[in-house]
C-alpha positions, 0 to 999 in steps of 0.5 A: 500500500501507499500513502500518498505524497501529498498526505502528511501524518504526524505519527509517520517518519517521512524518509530524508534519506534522498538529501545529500548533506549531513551535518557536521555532528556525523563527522566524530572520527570514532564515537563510542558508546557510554560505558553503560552501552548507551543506555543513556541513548548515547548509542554506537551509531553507524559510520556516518551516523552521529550519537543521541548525545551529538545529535541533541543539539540540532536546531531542527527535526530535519537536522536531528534526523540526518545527523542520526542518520537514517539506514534504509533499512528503517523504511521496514519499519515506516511501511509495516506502520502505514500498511497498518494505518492503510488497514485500520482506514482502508474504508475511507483511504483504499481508493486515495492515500493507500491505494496502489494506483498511481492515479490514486485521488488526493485523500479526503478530509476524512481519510486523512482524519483516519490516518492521522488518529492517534489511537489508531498510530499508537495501535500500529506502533508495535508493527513498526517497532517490531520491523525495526527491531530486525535491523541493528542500524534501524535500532541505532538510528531510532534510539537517536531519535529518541535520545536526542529527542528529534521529535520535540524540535521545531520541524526547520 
């Protein structure tokens, strides 16, 4: 299934992974993990990725992102969560945002309404988590996010 691109779900993580740049926050030539592990949310990032405690003081959550750096294996983990979304509203989303027409109409006030329930996000956040969970890079990257607290920033 697809969301459609016009469509903005504040419970989804959209994909940053096409812009080039990365902050200067990914550039530690060897970050290491704090003695706990990373408990603290300081976790071993990949090679370019930074650090929660690194990341933390990025201006934006378009900045947060990138230096955690998203691995494509997270886009697992947002498709197990809109294919979740997709089934919860597929009454009033099958022939727009979740449909698999390219065609496919804009999304009508009462899908995205659907799409954007928070009972419903929460109901699919298990999928998404349990799809990430499978890739050691998906968990790093997530528990940046949560550590440096991405989602409490300013959008740019």
């Amino acid at each position: 299934m697809r969301l459609s691109s016009g469509l903005a779900l504040a419970v989804t993580l959209s994909s940053l992974s096409l812009l080039a740049t990365t902050p200067a926050c990914s550039s530690d030539p060897d970050p290491t993990p704090s003695a706990d592990g990373g408990a603290d949310g300081a976790t071993t990032p990949d090679e370019e990725g930074g650090t929660a405690a690194q990341c933390a003081s990025s201006a934006s959550y378009i900045e947060c992102r990138l230096c955690c750096n998203e691995p494509p294996s997270y886009r697992a983990s947002q498709n197990a969560f809109n294919d979740c979304m997709c089934e919860s509203c597929k009454d009033l989303c099958a022939t727009t945002a979740c449909s698999t027409d390219a065609d496919a109409g804009d999304a009508s006030s009462e899908c995205a309404a659907c799409l954007q329930d928070d009972a419903k996000g929460q109901a699919c956040f298990p999928k998404a988590e349990e799809a990430c969970s499978k890739a050691p890079d998906c968990v790093v990257y997530r528990d940046c996010l949560r550590g440096a607290d991405c989602n409490a920033k300013p959008d740019f």
